[in-house]
KELUM-955620 format. One record per residue (C-alpha): x, y, z. Coordinates in steps of 0.05 Angstrom, whole numbers, padded with zeros to 5 digits, always signed. Layout:
REM KELUM-955620
XYZ/...
***
This chain:
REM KELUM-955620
-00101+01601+03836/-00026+01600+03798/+00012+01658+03820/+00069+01623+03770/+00082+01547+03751/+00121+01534+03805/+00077+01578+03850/+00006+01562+03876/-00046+01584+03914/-00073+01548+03973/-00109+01593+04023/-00175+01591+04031/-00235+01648+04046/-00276+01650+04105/-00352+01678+04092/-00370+01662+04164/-00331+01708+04208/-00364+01772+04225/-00313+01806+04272/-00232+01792+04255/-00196+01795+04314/-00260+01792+04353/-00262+01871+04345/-00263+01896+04276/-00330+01881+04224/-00313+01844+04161/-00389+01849+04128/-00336+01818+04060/-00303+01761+04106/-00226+01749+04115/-00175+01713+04066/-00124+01675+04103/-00071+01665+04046/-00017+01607+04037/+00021+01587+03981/+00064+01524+03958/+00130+01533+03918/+00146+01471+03882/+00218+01455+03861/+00269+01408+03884/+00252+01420+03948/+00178+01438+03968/+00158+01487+04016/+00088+01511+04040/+00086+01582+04060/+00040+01592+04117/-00015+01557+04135/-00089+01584+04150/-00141+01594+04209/-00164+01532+04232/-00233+01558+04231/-00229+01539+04154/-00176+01482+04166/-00213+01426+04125/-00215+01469+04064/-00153+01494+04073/-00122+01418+04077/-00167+01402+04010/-00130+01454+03971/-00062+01434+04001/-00068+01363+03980/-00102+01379+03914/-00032+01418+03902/+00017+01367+03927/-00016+01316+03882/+00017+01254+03929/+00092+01304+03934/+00121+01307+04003/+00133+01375+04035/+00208+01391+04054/+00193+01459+04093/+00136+01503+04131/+00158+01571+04130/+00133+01603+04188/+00127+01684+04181/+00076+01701+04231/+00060+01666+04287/-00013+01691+04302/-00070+01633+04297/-00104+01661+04238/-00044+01638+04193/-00004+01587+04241/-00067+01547+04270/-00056+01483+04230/+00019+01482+04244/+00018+01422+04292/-00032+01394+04241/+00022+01397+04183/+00075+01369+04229/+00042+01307+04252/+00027+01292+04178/+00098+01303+04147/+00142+01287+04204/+00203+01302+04158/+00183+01365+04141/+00230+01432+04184/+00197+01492+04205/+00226+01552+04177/+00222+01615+04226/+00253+01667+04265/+00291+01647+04329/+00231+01694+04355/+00182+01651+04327/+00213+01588+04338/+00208+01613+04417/+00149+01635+04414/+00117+01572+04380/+00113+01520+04436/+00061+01569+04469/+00010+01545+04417/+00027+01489+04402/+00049+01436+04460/+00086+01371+04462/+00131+01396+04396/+00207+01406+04387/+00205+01464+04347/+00281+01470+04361/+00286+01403+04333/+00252+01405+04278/+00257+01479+04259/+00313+01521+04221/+00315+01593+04255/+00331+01642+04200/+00368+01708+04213/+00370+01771+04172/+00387+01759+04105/+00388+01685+04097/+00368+01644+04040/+00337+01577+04030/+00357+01535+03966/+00295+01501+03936/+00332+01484+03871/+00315+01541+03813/+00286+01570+03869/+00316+01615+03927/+00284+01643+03997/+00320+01707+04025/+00286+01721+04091/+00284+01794+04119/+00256+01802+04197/+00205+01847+04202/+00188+01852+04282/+00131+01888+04298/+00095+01891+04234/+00057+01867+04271/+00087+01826+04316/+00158+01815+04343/+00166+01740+04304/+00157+01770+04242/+00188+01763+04180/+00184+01771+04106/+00205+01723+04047/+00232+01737+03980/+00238+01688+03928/+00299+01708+03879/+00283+01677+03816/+00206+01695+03810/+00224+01769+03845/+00166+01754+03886/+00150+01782+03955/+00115+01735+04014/+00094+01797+04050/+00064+01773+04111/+00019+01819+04135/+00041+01878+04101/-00003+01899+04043/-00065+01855+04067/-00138+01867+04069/-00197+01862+04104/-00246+01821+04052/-00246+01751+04021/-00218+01751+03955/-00278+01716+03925/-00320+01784+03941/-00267+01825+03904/-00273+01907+03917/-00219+01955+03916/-00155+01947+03951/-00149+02025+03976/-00199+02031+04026/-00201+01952+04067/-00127+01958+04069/-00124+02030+04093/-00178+02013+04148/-00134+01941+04151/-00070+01979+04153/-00085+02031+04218/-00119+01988+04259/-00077+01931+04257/+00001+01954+04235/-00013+02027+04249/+00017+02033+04319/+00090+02008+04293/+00102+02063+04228/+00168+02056+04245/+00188+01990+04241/+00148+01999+04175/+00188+02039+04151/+00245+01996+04162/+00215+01942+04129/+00197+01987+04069/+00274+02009+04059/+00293+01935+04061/+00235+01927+04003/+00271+01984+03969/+00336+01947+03958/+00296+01882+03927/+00277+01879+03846/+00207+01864+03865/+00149+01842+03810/+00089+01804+03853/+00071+01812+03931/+00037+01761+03959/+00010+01789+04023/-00019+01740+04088/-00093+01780+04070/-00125+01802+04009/-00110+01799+03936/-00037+01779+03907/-00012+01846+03873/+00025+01835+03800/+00016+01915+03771/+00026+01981+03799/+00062+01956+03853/+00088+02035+03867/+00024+02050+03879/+00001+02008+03944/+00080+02016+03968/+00077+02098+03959/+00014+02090+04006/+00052+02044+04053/+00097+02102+04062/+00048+02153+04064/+00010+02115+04121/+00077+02094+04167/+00096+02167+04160/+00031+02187+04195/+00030+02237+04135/-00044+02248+04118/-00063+02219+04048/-00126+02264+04032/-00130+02344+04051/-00197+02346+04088/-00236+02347+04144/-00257+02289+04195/-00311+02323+04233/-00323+02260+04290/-00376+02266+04339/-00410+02250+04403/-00477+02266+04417/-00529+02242+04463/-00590+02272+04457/-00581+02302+04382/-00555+02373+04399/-00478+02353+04387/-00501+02326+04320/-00525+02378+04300/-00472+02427+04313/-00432+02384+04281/-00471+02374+04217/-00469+02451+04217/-00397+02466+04234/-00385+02416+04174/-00432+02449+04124/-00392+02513+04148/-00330+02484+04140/-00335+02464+04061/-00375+02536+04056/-00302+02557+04072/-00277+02519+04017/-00250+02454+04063/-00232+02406+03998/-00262+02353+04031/-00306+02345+04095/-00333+02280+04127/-00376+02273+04183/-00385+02208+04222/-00427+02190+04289/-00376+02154+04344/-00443+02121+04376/-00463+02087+04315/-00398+02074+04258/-00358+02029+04241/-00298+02043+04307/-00244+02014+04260/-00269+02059+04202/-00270+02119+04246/-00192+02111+04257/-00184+02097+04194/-00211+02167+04169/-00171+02197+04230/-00106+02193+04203/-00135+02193+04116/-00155+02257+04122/-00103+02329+04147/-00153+02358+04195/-00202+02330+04246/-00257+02368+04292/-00277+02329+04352/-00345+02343+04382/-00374+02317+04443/-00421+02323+04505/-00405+02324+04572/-00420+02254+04610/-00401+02250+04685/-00361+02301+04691/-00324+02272+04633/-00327+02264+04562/-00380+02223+04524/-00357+02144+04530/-00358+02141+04452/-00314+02203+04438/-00262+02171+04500/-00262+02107+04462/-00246+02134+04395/-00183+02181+04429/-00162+02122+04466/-00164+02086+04397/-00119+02141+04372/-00076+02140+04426/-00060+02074+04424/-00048+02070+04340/+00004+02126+04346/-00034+02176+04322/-00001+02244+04303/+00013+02301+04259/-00061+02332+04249/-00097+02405+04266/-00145+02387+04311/-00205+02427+04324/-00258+02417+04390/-00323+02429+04405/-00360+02403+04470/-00431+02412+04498/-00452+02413+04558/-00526+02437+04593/-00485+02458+04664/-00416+02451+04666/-00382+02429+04608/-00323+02387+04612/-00317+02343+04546/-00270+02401+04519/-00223+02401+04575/-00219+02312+04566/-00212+02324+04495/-00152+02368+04506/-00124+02325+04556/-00115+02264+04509/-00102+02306+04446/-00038+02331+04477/-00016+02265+04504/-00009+02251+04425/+00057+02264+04382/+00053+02328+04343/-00018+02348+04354/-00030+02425+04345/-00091+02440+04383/-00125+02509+04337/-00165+02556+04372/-00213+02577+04396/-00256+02516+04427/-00329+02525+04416/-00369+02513+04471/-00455+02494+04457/-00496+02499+04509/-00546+02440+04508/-00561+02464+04436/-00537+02502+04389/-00562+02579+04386/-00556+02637+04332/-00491+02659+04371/-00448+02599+04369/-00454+02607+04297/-00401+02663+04297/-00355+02625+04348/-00361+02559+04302/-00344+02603+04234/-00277+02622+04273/-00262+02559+04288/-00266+02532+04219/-00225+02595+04187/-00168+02582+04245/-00170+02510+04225/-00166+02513+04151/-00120+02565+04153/
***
């Protein structure tokens, strides 16, 4: 792939992962992207997994055509795109790796038996890299999302070497839409650090940008205020879609089906948008993902060991942990003797930021009856209110 001339393509897709991070399903595979600029001075951007290292190393040297690489510019540290580091070193033992201080620290951890103080430059806020007709300005970006990171901007192309901001699950050799792999991308992998998002965002603000060429997914050359108006939708922790996310946890069937009702009750009410999804059998990662899409969410849940359900615990604790905040929450529990899920679900809503908490709880009795109808029709009035 040419991203320009003087720009090309050199990552490679991997078809035979099935769980990224050893957690989250990629049924479309993974792109790990690099790219080589080619001027004066030559620099590879990246490198790639090493599960996919020999194909990655064919379309390296298939670009070089017999050229010598000046610099490795390091932006993230993480294996999937700084495996083959060492690799690239012992082959060009000219060639400087271009980094952070952070990641120039951090390197050695990796990778042992290398000077990376020796043979790296450690970039700082703001510095550039002459390549000839080309120029690298490099902005840190710690914690997006992690602390080594940084962007780079080349000057005369206005292009953006992203990093991981604005990647995707999905190899790019399967295609699909960008909106909904990079939301689910976007939560469960940068969605704890909004913040320093936002930071890097307001640096992207300042630069006259035309093509962003992310660490995942596809390079993006039109309607670029598109996926960065999301960016700052999502690391706002401002919903994106007014709706519902009815999740549930049900162990025998009679949660499921309250909640299947409370749902149909719910866009009865005129809820814009209401989707349901079953915590013991979806996608985890996807479940987060509609968490913080949608404005509202219901939890529902049976009681387990004087406790809450295992699946509803693990997709709060998911929650919990990616910053979640700024939603009406409704709750529902079951329970056949003494209920308790409610009382868990409460706990760990309120140990979120900005969680309002509407009344009343609705409480089912193994199943649902006639007269928990009435209870659940408050509960979706008070939340949709």
């Amino acid at each position: 792939m040419e991203i320009s001339p003087a720009i090309k393509y050199v990552g490679v897709d991997d078809l035979d992962i099935d769980l990224f991070e050893s957690q989250y399903i990629v049924p479309d595979g993974m792109a790990y992207n690099s790219y080589i600029i080619f001027d004066e001075k030559v620099v590879i951007m990246d490198t790639a997994d090493a599960r996919k290292g020999a194909e990655w190393w064919s379309n390296v040297e298939r670009a070089l055509d017999g050229r010598t690489p000046d610099y490795l510019v390091v932006q993230h540290a993480e294996p999937d795109h700084a495996s083959l580091i060492a690799e690239v070193m012992e082959k060009y033992p000219s060639i400087k790796v271009v980094a952070t201080a952070a990641a120039i620290k951090m390197l050695p951890q990796f990778f042992g038996g290398i000077d990376f103080v020796e043979r790296g430059i450690a970039v700082k806020e703001g510095d550039t890299l002459s390549l000839g007709s080309h120029t690298l300005q490099f902005f840190v970006a710690p914690m997006v999302h992690w602390p080594e990171v940084m962007v780079s901007y080349e000057q005369s192309e206005k292009v953006l070497f992203s990093a991981d901001a604005f990647g995707k699950f999905g190899a790019l050799c399967n295609g699909g839409g960008w909106e909904c792999e990079a939301r689910r991308y976007y939560f469960n992998i940068c969605g704890k650090y909004g913040m320093q998002v936002q930071n890097l965002l307001k640096k992207a603000a300042t630069l006259d940008i035309k093509t962003i060429c992310p660490l995942h997914g596809p390079v993006l050359t039109e309607n670029l205020g598109h996926y960065i108006g999301l960016y700052d939708t999502w690391s706002k922790y401002e919903p994106e879609t007014e709706g519902v996310f009815v999740a549930y946890a049900s162990i025998h069937g009679g949660t499921a089906v309250a909640a299947n009702r409370l749902a149909d009750i719910l866009r009865a009410q005129g809820a814009p948008k209401v989707v349901v999804s079953d915590l013991s059998r979806c996608d985890m990662a996807e479940a987060v993902e509609d968490a913080f899409r949608y404005s509202h969410m219901v939890v529902c849940a049976a009681s387990y060991d004087a406790d809450v359900f295992p699946p509803m615990h693990d997709f709060l604790h998911h929650l919990k942990i990616k910053n979640f905040q700024k939603r009406r929450v409704a709750i529902m529990e079951n329970g056949s003797w003494a209920p308790t899920a409610g009382r868990v679900m409460r706990v760990m809503l309120e140990s979120m930021k900005e969680i309002e908490i509407v009344e009343p709880m609705v409480t089912i009795r193994s199943r649902m009856k006639d007269s928990d109808v009435a209870a659940m029709e408050r509960l979706a009035a008070s939340l949709l209110q």
